[in-house]
C-alpha positions as CSV (number, residue, x, y, z in Angstrom):
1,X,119.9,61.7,68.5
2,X,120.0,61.0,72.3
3,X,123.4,62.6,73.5
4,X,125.3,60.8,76.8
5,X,127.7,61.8,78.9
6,X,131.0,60.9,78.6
7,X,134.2,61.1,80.7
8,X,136.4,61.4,77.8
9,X,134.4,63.9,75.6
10,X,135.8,67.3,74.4
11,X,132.8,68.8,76.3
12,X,132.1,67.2,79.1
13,X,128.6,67.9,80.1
14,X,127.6,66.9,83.9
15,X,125.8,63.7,84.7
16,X,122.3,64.8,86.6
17,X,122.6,64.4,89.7
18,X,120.2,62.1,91.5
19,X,118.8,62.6,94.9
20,X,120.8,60.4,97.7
21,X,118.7,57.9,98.5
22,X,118.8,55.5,102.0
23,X,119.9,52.7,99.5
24,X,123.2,54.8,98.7
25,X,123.5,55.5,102.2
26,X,123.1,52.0,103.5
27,X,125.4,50.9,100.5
28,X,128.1,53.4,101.8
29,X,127.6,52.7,105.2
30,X,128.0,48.7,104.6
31,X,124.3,48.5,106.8
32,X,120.6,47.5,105.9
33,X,118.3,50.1,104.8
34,X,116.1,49.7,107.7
35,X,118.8,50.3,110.1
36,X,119.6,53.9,107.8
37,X,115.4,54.4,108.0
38,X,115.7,53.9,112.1
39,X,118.2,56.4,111.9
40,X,117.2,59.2,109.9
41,X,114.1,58.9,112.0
42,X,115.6,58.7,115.3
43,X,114.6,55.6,116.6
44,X,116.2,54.5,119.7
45,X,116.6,50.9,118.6
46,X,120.4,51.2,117.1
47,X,123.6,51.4,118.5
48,X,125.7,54.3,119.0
49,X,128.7,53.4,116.9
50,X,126.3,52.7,114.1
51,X,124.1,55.7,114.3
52,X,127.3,57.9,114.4
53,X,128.1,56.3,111.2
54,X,125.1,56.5,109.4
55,X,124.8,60.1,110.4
56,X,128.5,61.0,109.1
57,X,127.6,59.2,105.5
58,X,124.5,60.8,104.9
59,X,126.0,63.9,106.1
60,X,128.8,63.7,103.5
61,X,126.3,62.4,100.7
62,X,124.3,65.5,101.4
63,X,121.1,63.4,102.3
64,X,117.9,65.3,102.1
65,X,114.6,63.8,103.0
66,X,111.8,64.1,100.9
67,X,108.8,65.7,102.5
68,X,106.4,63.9,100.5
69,X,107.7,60.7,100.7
70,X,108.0,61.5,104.7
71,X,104.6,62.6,104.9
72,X,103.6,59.1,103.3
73,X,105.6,57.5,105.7
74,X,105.2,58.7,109.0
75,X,101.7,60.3,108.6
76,X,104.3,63.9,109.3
77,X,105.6,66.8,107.5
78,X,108.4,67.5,109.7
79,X,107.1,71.0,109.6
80,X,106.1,73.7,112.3
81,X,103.5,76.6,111.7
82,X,104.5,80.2,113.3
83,X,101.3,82.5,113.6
84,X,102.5,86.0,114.4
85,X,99.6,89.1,115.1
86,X,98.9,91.7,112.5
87,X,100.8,94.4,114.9
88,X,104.9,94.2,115.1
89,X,106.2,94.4,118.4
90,X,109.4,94.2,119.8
91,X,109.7,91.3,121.2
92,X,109.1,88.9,117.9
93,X,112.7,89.1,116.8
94,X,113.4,87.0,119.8
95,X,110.2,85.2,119.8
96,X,110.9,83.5,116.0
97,X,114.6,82.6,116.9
98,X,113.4,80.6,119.8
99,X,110.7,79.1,117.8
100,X,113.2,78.4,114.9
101,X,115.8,77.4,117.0
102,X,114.4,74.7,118.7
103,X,112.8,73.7,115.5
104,X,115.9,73.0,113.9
105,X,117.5,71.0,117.1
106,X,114.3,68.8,116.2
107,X,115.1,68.4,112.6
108,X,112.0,70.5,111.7
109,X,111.3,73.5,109.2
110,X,109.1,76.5,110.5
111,X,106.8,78.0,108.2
112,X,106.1,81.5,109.1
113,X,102.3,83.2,108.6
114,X,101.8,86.7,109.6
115,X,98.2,87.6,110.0
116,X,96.6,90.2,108.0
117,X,94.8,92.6,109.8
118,X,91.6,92.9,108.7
119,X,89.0,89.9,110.4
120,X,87.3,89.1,107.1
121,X,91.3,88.2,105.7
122,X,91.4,87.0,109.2
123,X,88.9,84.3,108.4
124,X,89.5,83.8,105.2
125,X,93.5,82.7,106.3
126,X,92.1,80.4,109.3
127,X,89.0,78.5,107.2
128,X,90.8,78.2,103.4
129,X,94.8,78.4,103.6
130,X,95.6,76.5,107.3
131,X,93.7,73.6,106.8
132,X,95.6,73.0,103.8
133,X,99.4,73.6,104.5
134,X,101.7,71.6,105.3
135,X,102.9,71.2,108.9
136,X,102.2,69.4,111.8
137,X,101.3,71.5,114.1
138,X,100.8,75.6,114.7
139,X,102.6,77.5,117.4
140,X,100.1,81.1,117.4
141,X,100.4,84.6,118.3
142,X,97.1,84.7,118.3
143,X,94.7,87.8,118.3
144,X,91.5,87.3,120.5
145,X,89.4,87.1,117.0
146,X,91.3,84.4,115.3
147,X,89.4,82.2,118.2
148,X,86.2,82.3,116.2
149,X,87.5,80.7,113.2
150,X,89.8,78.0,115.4
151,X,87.3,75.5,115.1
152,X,87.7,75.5,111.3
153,X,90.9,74.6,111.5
154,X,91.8,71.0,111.1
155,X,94.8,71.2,114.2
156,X,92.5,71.7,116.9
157,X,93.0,72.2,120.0
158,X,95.4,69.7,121.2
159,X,97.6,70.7,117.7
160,X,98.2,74.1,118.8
161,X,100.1,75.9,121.1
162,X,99.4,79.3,122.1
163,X,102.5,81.5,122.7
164,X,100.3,83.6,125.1
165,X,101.8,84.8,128.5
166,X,98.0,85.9,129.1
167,X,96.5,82.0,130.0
168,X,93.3,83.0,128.7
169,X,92.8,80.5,125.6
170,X,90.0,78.3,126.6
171,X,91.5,74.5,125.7
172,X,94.4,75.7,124.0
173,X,97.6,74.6,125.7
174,X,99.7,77.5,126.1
175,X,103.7,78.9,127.1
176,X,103.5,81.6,129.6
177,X,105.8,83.4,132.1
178,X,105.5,84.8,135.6
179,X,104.4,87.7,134.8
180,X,103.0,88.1,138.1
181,X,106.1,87.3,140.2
182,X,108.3,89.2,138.5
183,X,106.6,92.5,139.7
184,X,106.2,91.0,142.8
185,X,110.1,91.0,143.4
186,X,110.5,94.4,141.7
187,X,108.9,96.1,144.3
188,X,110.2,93.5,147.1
189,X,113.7,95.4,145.2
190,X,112.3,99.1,145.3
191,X,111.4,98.6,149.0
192,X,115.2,97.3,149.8
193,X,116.6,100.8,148.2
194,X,113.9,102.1,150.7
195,X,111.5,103.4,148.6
196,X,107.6,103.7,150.3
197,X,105.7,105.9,148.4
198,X,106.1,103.4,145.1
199,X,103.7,103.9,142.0
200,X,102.4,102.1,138.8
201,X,102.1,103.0,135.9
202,X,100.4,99.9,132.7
203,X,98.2,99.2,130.0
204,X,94.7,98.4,130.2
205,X,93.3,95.6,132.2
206,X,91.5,94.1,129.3
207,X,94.8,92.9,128.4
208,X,95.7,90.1,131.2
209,X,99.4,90.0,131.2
210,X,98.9,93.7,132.6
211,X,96.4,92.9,134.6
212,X,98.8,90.2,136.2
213,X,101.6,93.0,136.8
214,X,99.5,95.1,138.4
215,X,97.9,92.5,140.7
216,X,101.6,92.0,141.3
217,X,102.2,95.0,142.0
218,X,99.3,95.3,144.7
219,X,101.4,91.0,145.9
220,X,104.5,93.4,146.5
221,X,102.8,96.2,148.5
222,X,101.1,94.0,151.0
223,X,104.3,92.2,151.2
224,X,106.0,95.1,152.7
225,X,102.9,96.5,154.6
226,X,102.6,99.3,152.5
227,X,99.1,101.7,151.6
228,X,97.8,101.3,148.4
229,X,97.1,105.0,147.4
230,X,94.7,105.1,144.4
231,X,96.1,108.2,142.6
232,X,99.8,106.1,142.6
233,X,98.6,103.8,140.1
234,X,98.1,105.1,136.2
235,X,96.1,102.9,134.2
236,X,95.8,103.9,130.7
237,X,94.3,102.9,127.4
238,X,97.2,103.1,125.6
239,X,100.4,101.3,125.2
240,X,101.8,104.3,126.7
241,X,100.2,106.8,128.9
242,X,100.5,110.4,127.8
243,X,102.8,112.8,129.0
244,X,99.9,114.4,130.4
245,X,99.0,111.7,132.6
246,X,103.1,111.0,133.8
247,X,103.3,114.2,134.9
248,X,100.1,114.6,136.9
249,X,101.3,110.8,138.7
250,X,105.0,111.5,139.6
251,X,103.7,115.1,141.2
252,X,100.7,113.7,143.4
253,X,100.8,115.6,146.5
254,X,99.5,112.5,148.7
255,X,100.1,113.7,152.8
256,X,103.4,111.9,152.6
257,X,104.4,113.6,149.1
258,X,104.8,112.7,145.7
259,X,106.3,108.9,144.5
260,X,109.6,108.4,145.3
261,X,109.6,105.2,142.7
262,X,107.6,104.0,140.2
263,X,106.8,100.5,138.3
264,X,106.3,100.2,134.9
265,X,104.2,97.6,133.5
266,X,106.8,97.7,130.2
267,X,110.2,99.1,129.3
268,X,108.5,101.5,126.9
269,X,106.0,102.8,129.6
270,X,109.4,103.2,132.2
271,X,111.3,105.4,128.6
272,X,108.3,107.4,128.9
273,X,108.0,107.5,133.0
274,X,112.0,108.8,132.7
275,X,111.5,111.8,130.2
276,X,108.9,113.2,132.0
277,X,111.0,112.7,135.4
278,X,113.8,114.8,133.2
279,X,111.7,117.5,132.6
280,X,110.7,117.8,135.9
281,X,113.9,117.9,137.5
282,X,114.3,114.2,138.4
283,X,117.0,111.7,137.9
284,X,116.2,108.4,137.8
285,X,118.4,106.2,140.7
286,X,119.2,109.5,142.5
287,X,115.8,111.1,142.9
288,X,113.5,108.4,141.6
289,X,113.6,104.6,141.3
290,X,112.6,102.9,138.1
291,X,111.7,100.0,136.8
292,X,110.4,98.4,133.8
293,X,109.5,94.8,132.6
294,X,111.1,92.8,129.2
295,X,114.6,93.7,129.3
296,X,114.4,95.1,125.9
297,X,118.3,95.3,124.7
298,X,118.1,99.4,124.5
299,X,117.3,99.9,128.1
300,X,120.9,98.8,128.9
301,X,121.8,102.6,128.0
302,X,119.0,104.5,129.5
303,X,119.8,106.3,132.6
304,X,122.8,104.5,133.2
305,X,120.7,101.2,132.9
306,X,116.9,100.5,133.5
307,X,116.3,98.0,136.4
308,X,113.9,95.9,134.7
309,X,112.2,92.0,134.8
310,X,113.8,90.2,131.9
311,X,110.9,88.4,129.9
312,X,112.0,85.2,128.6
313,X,110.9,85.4,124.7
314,X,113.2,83.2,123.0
315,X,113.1,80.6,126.0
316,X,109.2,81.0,125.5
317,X,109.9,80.2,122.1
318,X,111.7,76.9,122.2
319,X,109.1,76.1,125.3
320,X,106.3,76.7,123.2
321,X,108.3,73.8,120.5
322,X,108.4,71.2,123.0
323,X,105.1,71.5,124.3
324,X,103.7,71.3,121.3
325,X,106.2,68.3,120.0
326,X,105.2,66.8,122.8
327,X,101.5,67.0,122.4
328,X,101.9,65.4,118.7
329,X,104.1,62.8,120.4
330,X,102.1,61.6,122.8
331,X,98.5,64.0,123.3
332,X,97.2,66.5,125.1
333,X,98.9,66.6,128.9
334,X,97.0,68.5,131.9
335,X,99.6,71.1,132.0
336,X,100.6,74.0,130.4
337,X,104.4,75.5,130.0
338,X,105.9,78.4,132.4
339,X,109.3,79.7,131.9
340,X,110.3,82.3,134.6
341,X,111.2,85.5,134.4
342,X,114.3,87.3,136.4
343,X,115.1,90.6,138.0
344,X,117.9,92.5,136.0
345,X,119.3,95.1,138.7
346,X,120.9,97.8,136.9
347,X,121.7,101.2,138.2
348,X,117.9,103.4,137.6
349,X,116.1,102.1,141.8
350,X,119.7,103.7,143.5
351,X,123.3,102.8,144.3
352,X,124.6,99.3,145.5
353,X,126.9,98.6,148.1
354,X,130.2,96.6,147.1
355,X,128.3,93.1,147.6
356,X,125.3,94.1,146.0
357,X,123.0,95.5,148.7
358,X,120.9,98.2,147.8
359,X,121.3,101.4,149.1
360,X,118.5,104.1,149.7
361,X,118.7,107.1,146.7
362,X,120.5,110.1,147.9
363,X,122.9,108.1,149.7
364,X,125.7,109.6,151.2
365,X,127.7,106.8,148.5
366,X,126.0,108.2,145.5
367,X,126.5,111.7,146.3
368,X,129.9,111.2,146.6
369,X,130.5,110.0,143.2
């Protein structure tokens, strides 16, 4: 016995309820069905009042699109890939909300893939599980071995974005920031507090982004006439250079005596850099100046406030979504995307005058406080 629902029954049991379909919504907005379809799809080609109207009834019907039928109609998913590296770092928090963010401003869905990190897993994710998902296009975190397997994967080139502040993808567009610039005006800064003897301290040049803040670095010096002294500059092949290797930097007896500031290629280097300067008697922004690079939101509260370049990661993010948007929309363009970084002065290069003019370290202002 078939049983039917019935308003009236002693036990009422709920109609199924039907996926809202651009027939109810054109029904309920008293239009056609192909001006709902122009909407939903945001076409240009409809007026203002109408579109506002549409929206507000599929809205209220709780119209969802189907992704197959979508896919069948418009050759797209209306989905994004996110590729993120085998290693965690800071930074992704902010990188995924810009991604995601922008995503959803485009009506789009981000599917998120961390990489495994072993190569074989590597190339087993790029040849056998990419070419098969379903999105439109791949913004990548890319480590330098996925590039071997690229080719495999259906979105070539022109399909994928590198978020890569390095440049180094060969035909890949990419988002990057001025990685170089910003180091160039933090020493430009350090040199207004009145600082000569200024160090650096980075990573390895095998990676390029800290290759580019050093040659920044080196911009900066020239800028202001000043020597580059070889034992100022620590180049390590860590992340962070040993305690060790701090120390032996911030007390090189050069003829005109040991750094009186130093540049760190990344907030975490500059944490390091200030905990040896504690140890050896040093305060950062009354005997030393100190800088870092990314703006990370903890160096607000180190030594009363690490002067540091703010990296633009969720910016970089939504960039790296628009670029690639616009590469699906209308191909491959000659250029690349650059969102800027800025100086965030903060209180660890010296004292400020009322109207923000730095003032050398030691001065008569600071030791009056």
């Amino acid at each position: 016995m078939t049983r039917t629902w019935r308003k009236d029954t002693a036990h009422p049991e709920a109609p199924p309820r039907s996926r809202t379909t651009i027939a109810d919504i054109a029904e309920a907005a008293g239009v056609s069905k192909p001006t709902v379809s122009r909407v939903l799809n945001q076409r240009g080609d409809v007026a203002p009042a109408t579109r506002r109207k549409v929206e507000e009834v599929a809205a209220e019907l709780g119209y969802v699109p189907s992704p197959g039928a979508r896919a069948l109609r418009t050759g797209r998913h209306g989905a994004l890939g996110l590729l993120l590296p085998p290693e965690p770092w800071g930074g992704l928090v902010d990188v995924v909300y810009g991604v995601s963010e922008e995503a959803a401003a485009r009506q789009m869905n981000v599917m998120v893939f961390p990489l495994p990190a072993e190569r074989e897993a590597q190339r087993r994710f790029a040849t056998t599980t990419l070419p098969h998902l379903p999105i439109d296009g791949l913004v990548a975190l890319m480590p330098d071995g996925m590039l071997l397997h690229r080719g495999a994967i259906p979105l070539s080139g022109a399909r994928i974005v590198a978020f890569d502040d390095r440049g180094i993808r060969p035909g890949i567009p990419y988002v990057e920031t001025t990685n170089r610039e910003g180091v160039r005006d933090v020493v430009g800064h350090l040199v207004a507090h009145g600082c000569r003897r200024i160090a650096f301290t980075g990573g390895t040049a095998e990676l390029a982004f800290a290759q580019a803040r050093y040659e920044g670095y080196l911009d900066g010096l020239r800028d202001a006439g000043l020597p580059y002294v070889p034992d100022r500059v620590l180049r390590s092949d860590d992340d962070v250079p040993s305690e060790v290797e701090i120390r032996r930097l911030l007390t090189a007896e050069e003829p005109d005596g040991p750094p009186d500031a130093v540049v760190a290629a990344w907030d975490e280097i500059a944490t390091a850099v200030g905990h040896v300067a504690y140890e050896l008697g040093l305060r950062p922004g009354r005997d030393l100046a100190l800088t870092g690079f990314d703006d990370r939101p903890e160096v607000e509260l180190m030594f009363n406030g690490l002067t540091t370049v703010h990296q633009p990661l969720r910016e970089m993010g939504q960039a790296s979504v628009r670029l690639l948007l616009e590469i699906l929309d209308h191909g491959p363009g000659p250029g690349n995307a650059t969102v800027p970084t800025h100086l965030v002065v903060r209180e660890s290069c010296g004292p400020h005058a009322a109207d923000g003019t730095p003032l050398p370290l030691k001065s008569p202002l600071q030791n009056e406080s």
